[in-house]
BALOBA-1460 file (C-alpha; in Angstrom, 3 decimals):
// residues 255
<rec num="1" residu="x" x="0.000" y="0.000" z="0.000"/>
<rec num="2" residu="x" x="3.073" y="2.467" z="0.051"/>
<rec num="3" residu="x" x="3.977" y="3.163" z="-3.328"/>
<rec num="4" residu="x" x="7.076" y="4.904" z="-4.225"/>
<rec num="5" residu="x" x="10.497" y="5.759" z="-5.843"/>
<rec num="6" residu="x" x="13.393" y="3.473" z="-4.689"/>
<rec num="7" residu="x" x="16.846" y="4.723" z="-6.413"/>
<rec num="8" residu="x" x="20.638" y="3.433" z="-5.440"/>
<rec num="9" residu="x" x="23.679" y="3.986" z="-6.950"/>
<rec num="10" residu="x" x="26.279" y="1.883" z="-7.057"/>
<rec num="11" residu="x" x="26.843" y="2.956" z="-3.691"/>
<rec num="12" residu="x" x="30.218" y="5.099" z="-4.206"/>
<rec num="13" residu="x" x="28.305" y="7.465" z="-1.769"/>
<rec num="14" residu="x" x="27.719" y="6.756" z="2.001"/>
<rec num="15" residu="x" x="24.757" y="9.275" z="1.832"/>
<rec num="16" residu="x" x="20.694" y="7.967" z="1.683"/>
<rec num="17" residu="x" x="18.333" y="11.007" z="1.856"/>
<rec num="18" residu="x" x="14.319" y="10.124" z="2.366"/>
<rec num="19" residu="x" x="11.286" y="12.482" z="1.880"/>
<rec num="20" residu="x" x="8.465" y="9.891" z="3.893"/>
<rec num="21" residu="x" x="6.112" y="12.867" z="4.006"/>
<rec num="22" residu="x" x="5.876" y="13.968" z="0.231"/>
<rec num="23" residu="x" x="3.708" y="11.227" z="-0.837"/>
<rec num="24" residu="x" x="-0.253" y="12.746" z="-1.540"/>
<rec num="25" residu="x" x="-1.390" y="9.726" z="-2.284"/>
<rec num="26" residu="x" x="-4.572" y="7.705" z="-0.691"/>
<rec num="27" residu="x" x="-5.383" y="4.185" z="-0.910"/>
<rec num="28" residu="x" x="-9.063" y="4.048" z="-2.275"/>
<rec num="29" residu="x" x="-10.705" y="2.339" z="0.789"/>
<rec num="30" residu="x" x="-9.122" y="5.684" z="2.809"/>
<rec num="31" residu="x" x="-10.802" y="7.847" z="0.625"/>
<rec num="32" residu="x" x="-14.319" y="7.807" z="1.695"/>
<rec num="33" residu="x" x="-13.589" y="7.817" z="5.673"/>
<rec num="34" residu="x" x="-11.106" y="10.954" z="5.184"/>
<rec num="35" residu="x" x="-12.436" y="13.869" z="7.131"/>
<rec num="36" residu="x" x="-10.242" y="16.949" z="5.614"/>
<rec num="37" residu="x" x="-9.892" y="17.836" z="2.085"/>
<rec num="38" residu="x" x="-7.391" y="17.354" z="-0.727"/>
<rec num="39" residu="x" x="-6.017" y="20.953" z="0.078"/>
<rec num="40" residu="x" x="-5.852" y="20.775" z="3.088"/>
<rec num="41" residu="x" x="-3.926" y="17.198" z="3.322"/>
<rec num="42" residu="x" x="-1.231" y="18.849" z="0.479"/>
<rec num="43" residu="x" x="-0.833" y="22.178" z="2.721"/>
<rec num="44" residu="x" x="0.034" y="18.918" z="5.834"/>
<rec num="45" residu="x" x="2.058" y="17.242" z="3.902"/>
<rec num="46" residu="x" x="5.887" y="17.773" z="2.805"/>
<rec num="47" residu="x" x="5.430" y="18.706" z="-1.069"/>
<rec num="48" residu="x" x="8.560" y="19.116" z="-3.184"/>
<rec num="49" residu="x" x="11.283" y="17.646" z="-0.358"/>
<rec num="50" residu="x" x="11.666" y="14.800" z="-2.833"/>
<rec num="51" residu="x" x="13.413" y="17.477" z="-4.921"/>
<rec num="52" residu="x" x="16.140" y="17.780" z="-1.967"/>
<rec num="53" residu="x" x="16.202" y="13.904" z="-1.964"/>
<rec num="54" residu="x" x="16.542" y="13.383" z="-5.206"/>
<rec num="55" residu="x" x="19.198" y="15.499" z="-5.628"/>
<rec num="56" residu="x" x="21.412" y="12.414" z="-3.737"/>
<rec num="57" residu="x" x="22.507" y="9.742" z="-5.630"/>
<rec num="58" residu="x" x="20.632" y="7.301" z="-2.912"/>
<rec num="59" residu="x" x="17.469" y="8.055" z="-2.141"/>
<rec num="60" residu="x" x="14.078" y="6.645" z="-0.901"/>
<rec num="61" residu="x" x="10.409" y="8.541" z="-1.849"/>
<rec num="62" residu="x" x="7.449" y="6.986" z="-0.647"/>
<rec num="63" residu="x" x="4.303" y="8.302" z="-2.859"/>
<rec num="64" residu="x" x="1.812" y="7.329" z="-0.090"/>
<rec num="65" residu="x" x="0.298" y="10.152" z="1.757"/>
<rec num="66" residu="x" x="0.917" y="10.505" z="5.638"/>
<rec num="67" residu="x" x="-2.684" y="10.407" z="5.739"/>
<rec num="68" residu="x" x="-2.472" y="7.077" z="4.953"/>
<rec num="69" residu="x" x="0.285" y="5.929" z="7.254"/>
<rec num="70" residu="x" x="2.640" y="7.961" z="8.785"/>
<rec num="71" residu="x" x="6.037" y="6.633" z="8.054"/>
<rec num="72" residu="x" x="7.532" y="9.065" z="10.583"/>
<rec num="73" residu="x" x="5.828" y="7.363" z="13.361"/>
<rec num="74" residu="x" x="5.831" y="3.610" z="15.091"/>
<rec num="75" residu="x" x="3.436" y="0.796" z="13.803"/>
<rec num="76" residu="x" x="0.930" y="1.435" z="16.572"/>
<rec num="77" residu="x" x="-0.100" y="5.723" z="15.789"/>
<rec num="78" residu="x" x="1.032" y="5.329" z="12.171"/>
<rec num="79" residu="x" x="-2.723" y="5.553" z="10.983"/>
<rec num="80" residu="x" x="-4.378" y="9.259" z="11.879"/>
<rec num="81" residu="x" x="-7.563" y="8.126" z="13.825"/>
<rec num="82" residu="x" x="-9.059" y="10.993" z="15.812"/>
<rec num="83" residu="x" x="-8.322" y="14.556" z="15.843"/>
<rec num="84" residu="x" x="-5.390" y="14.319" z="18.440"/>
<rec num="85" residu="x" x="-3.122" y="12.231" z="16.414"/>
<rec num="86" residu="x" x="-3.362" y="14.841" z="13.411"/>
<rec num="87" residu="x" x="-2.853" y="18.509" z="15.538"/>
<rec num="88" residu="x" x="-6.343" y="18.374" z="15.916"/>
<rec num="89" residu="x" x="-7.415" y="18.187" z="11.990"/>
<rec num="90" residu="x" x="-10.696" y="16.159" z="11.624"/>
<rec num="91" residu="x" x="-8.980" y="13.430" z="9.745"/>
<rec num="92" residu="x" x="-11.545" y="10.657" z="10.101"/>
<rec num="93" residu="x" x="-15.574" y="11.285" z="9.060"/>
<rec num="94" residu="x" x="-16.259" y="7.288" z="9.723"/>
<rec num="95" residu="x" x="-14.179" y="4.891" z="11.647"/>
<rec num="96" residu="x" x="-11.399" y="2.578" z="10.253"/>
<rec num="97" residu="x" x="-12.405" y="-0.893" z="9.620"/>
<rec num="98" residu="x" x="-10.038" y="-3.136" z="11.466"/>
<rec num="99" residu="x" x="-8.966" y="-5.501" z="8.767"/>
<rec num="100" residu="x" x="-8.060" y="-2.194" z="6.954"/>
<rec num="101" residu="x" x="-6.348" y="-0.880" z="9.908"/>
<rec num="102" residu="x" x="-4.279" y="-3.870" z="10.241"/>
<rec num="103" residu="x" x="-3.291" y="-3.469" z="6.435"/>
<rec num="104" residu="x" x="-2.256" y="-0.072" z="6.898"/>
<rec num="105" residu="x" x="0.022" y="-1.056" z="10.127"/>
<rec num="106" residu="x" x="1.404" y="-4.039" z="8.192"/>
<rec num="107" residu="x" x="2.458" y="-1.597" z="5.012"/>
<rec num="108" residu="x" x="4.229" y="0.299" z="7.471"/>
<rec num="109" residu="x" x="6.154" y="-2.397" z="9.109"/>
<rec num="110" residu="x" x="6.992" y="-4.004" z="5.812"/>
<rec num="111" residu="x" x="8.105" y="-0.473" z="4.508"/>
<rec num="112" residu="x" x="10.304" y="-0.757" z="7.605"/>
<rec num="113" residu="x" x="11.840" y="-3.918" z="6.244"/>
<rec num="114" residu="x" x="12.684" y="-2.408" z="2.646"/>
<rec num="115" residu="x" x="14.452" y="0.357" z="5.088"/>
<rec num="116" residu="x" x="16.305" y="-1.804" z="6.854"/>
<rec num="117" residu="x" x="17.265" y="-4.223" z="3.836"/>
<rec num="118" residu="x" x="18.562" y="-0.845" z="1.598"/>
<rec num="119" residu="x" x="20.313" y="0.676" z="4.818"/>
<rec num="120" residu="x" x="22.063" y="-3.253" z="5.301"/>
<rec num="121" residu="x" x="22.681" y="-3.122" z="1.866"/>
<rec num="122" residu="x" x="24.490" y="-0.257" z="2.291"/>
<rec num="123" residu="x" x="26.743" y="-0.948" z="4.971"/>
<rec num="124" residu="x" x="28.015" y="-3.894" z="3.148"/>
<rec num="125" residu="x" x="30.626" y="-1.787" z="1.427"/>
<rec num="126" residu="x" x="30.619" y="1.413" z="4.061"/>
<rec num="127" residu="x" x="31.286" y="1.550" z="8.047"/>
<rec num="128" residu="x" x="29.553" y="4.932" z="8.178"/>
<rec num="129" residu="x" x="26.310" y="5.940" z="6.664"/>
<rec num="130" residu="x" x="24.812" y="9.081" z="6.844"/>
<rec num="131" residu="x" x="20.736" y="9.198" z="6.626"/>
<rec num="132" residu="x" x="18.859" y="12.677" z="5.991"/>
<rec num="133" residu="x" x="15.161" y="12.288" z="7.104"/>
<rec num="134" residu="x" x="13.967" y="15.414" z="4.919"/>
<rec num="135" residu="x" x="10.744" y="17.618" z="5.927"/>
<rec num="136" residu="x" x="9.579" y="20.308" z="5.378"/>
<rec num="137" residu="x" x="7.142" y="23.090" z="7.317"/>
<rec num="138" residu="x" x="4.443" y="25.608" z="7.372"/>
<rec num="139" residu="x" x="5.020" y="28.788" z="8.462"/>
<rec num="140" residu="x" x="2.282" y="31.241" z="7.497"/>
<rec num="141" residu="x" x="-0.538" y="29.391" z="10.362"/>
<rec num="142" residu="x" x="-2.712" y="32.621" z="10.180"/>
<rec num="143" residu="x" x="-3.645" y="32.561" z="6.667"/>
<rec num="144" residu="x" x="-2.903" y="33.149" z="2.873"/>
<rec num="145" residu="x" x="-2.429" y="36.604" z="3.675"/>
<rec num="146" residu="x" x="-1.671" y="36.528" z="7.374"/>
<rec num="147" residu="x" x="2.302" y="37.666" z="8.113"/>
<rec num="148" residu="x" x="5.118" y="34.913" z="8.167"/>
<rec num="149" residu="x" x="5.234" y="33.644" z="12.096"/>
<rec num="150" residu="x" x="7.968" y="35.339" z="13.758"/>
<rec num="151" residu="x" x="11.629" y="33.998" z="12.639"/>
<rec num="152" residu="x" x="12.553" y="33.513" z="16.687"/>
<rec num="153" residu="x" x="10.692" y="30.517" z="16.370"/>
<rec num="154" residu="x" x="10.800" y="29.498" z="12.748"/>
<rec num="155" residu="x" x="14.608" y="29.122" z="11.055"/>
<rec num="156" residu="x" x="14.187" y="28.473" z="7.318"/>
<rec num="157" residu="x" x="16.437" y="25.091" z="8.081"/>
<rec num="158" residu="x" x="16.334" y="23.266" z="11.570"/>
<rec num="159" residu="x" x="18.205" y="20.086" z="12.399"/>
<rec num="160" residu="x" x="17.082" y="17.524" z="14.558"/>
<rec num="161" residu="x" x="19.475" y="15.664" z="17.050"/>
<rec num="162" residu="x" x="17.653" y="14.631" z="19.789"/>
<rec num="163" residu="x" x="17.929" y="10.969" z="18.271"/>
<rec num="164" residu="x" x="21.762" y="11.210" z="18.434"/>
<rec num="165" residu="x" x="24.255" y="10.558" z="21.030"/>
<rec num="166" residu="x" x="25.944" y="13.855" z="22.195"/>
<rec num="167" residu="x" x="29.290" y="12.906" z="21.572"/>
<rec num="168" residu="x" x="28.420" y="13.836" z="17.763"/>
<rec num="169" residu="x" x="26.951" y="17.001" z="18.636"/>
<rec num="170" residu="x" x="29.743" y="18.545" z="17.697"/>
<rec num="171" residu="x" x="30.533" y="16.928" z="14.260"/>
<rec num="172" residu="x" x="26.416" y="18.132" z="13.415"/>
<rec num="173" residu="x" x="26.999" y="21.584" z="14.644"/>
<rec num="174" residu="x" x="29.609" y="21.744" z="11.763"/>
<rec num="175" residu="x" x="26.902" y="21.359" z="9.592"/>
<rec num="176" residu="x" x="24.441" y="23.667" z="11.245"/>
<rec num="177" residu="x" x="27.829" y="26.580" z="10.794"/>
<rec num="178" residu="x" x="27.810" y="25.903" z="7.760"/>
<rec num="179" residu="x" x="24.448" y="26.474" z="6.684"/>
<rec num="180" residu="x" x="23.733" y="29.036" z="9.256"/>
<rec num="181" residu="x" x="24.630" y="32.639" z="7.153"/>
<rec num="182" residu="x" x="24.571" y="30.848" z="3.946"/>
<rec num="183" residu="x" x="23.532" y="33.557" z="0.792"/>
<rec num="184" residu="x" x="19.875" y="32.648" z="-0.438"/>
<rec num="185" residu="x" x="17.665" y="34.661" z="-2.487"/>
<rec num="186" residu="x" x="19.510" y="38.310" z="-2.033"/>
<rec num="187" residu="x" x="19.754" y="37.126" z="2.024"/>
<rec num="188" residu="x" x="21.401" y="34.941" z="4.515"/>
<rec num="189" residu="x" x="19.841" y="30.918" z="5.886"/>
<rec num="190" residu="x" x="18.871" y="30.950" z="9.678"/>
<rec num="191" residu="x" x="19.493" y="27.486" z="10.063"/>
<rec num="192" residu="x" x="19.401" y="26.333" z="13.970"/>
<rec num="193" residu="x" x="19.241" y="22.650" z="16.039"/>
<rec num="194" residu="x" x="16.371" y="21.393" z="17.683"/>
<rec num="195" residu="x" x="13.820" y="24.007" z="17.244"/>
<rec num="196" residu="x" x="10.242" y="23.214" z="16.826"/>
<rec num="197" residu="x" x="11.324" y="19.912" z="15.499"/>
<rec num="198" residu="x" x="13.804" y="17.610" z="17.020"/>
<rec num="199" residu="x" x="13.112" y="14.549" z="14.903"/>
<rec num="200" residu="x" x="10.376" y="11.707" z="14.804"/>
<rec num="201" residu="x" x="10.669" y="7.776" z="14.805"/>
<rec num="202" residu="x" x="11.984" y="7.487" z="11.797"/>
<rec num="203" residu="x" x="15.707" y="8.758" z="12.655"/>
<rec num="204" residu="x" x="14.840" y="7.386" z="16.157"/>
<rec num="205" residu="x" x="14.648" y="3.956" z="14.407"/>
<rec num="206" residu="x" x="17.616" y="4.370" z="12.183"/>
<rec num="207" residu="x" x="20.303" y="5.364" z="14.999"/>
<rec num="208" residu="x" x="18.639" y="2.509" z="17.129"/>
<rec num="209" residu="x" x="18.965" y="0.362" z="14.914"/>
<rec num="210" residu="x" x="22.091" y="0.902" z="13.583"/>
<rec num="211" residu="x" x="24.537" y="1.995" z="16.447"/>
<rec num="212" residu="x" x="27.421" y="3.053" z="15.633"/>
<rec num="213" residu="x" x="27.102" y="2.718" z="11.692"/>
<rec num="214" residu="x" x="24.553" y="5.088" z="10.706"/>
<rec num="215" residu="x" x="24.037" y="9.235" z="11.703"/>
<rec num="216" residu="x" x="20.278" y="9.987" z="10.764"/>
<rec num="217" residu="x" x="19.598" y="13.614" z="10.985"/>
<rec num="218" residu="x" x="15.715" y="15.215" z="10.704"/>
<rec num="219" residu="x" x="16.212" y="18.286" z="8.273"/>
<rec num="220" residu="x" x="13.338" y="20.675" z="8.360"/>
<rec num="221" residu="x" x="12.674" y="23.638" z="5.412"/>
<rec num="222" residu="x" x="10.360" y="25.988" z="6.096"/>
<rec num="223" residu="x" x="7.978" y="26.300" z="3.257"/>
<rec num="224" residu="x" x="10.074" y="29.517" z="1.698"/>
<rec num="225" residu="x" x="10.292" y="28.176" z="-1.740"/>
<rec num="226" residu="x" x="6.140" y="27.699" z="-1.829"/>
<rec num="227" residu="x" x="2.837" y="29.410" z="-0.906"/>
<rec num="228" residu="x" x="1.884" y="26.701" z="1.547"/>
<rec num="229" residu="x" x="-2.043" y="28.074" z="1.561"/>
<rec num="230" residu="x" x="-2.174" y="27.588" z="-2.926"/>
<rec num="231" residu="x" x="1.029" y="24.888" z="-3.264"/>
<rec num="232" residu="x" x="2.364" y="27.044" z="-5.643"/>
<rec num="233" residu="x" x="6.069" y="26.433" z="-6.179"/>
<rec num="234" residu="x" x="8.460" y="29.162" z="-6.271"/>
<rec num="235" residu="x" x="10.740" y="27.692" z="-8.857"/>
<rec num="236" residu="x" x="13.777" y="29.867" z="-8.466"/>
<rec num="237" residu="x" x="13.713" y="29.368" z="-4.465"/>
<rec num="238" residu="x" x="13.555" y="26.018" z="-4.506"/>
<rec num="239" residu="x" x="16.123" y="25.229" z="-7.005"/>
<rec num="240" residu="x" x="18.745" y="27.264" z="-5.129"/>
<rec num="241" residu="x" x="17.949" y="26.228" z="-1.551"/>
<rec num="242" residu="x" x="17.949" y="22.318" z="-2.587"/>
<rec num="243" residu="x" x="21.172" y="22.823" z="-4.278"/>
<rec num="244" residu="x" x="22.570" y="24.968" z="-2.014"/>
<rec num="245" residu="x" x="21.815" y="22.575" z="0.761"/>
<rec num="246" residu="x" x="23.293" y="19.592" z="-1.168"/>
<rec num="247" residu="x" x="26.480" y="21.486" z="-1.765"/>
<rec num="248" residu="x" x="26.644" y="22.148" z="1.757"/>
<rec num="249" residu="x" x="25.955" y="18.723" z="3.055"/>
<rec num="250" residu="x" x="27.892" y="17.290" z="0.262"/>
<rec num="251" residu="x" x="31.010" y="19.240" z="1.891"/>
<rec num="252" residu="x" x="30.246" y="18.378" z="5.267"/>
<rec num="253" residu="x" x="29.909" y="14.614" z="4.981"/>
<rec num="254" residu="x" x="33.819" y="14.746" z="3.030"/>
<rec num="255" residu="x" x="35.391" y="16.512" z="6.107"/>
C-alpha cells in the first residue's frame, strides 16, 4: 500500500536522503472515511522535499500520503484516527475498519523492512552511513495573507538531534555553521538545532537500529520556496535552496 520511488547507486556514496512525508497519495478504501480535504492534506504534507532527496545519488520517496500511514511514526499511531493524532485536523468522518487498519500497520512495518534491507545493503561496502530524514514546514498558520510567524521561532532550516548521542553534537553543529549565514535569495539561511522539530521515529529507528554505523539527521525547510495556503512552487527558491543545501551537506559529509 506504500507506493514509491526506490533509487541506489552503485553505492560510491555513504549518503541515503528520504522524503516519507511527500507522498499525496490515498489508498481508495481511505478515501471515503477521510475527514479533511485534498487541500488541506497537500498544505500537511511535505510537497517538493523529494526534490532535496533526489538530488542524492541514494534516495528513498514513498508516494503514499501521511494520511495514509505515517512513516515518521511507530506501527501502533502510524494511521491518523481521531483529531489528536493529526494537531487536531478532523482526519476521520467514519471509523477505520479493522482488517483495513491492520493493512495499513502491516504496510508500514513491511516499509520498515525495505528500510532496513537498503540501509544493510548499504553498509556492506561502508562503516559509516549518513541518513537525511527530509521535511519540510508551514510557516504562514494565520492565513494566505496573514504575516510569516515570527523567525525567533521558525529558522528556514532546523536540524534535529535529539535521536543522536551527544558525543556527535559537535561533528552536526559543523553542519548547522555551515548552513547558518549561507547567501539565499539576495539574504542569509537561519538554520538552527532542535527548534520546533527535534526529529520523529523514523531517525529514532535508524540510529537505534544501527549503532554506531549510521548518523540519521531530521532536516526541516520551512515552506520559503512555496505558498503553503495555494502549493504554488516558487521555482527559483527552490532550485537554489535544494542545491545549495546539497552542496553544503555534500562538503560536510567529506570533512
Amino acid at each position: 500500500m506504500i507506493d514509491g520511488a526506490y533509487v541506489f547507486s552503485d553505492g560510491k556514496a555513504p549518503i541515503l536522503a528520504l522524503s516519507i512525508h511527500d507522498g499525496h497519495c490515498m489508498p481508495e478504501e481511505l478515501l471515503s472515511s477521510c475527514g479533511i480535504s485534498d487541500s488541506t492534506r497537500l498544505r500537511e504534507e511535505d510537497p517538493f522535499t523529494s526534490g532535496f532527496a533526489g538530488l542524492f545519488p541514494n534516495y528513498i520517496i514513498p508516494h503514499t500520503s501521511r494520511f495514509a500511514i505515517d512513516l515518521n511514526r511507530p506501527p501502533e499511531k502510524a494511521v491518523y484516527l481521531k483529531p489528536e493524532d493529526a494537531w487536531g485536523l478532523p482526519v476521520r468522518k467514519s471509523e477505520v475498519p479493522p482488517d483495513l487498519l491492520l493493512k495499513l500497520r502491516t504496510a508500514h512495518d513491511n516499509w520498515y523492512k525495505i528500510a532496513e534491507y537498503q540501509i544493510k545493503r548499504m553498509l556492506s561496502t561502508h562503516s559509516q552511513l549518513l541518513v537525511l530524514d527530509l521535511h519540510s514546514y508551514n510557516h504562514r498558520r494565520g492565513g494566505i495573507d496573514a504575516a510569516p510567524d515570527p523567525q525567533i521561532d521558525n529558522p528556514d532550516i532546523i536540524i534535529g538531534r535529539n535521536n543522536i548521542c551527544k558525543e556527535q553534537y559537535p561533528l552536526v553543529d559543523k553542519l548547522q555553521e555551515m548552513l547558518n549565514g549561507a547567501l539565499f535569495q539576495g539574504t542569509t539561511i537561519d538554520c538552527r538545532c532542535d527548534v520546533k522539530f527535534t526529529g520523529g521515529y523514523f531517525p529514532r529507528w535508524v540510529n537505534s537500529t544501527f549503532p554506531g554505523s549510521c548518523l540519521c539527521l531530521a532536516i526541516e525547510f520551512k515552506k520559503i520556496f512555496m505558498n503553503e495556503w495555494t502549493g504554488e512552487l516558487d521555482l527559483e527558491a527552490y532550485d537554489e535552496l535544494r542545491h545549495l543545501f546539497h552542496s553544503i551537506v555534500t562538503k560536510w559529509a567529506k570533512l
